[in-house]
C-alpha positions in Angstrom: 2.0 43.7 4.2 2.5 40.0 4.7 3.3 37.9 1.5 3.8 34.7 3.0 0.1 33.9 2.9 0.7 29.7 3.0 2.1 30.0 6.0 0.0 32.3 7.9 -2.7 30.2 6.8 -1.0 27.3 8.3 -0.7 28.7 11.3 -3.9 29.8 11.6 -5.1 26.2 11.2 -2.8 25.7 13.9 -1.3 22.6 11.3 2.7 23.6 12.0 3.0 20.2 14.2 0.5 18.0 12.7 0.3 14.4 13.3 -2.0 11.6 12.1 -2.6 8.4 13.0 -3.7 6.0 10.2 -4.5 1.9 9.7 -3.6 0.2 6.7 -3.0 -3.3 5.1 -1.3 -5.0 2.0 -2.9 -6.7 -1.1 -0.3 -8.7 -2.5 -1.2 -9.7 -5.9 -0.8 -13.9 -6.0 -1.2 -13.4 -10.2 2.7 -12.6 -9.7 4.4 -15.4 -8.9 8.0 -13.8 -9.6 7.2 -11.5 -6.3 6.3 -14.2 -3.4 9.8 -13.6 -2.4 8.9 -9.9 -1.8 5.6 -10.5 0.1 7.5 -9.2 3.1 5.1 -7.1 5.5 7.9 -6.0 8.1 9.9 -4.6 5.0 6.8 -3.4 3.3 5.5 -1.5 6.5 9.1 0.0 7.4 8.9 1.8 3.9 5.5 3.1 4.5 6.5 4.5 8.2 9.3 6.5 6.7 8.7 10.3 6.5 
């Protein structure tokens, strides 16, 4: 008897290599003007790329 039911379900699903492909944008919030130095999108969409 199998215990390892997770992943046989994954693999049933056939989700072992999964990939997605997804849009997204940045809101920066003007109320704080401490951050304008931060409203970097090429920094802020390296972070969100990372795995």
């Amino acid at each position: 008897m199998d215990i390892s039911f997770g992943c046989v379900v994954r693999i049933i699903a056939g989700m072992d290599n999964a990939c997605y492909r997804a849009k997204a944008h940045f809101k920066w919030n003007y109320n704080r003007p401490e951050l304008a130095c931060d409203r970097n999108v090429g920094k802020h969409l390296s972070i969100a790329k990372k795995e």
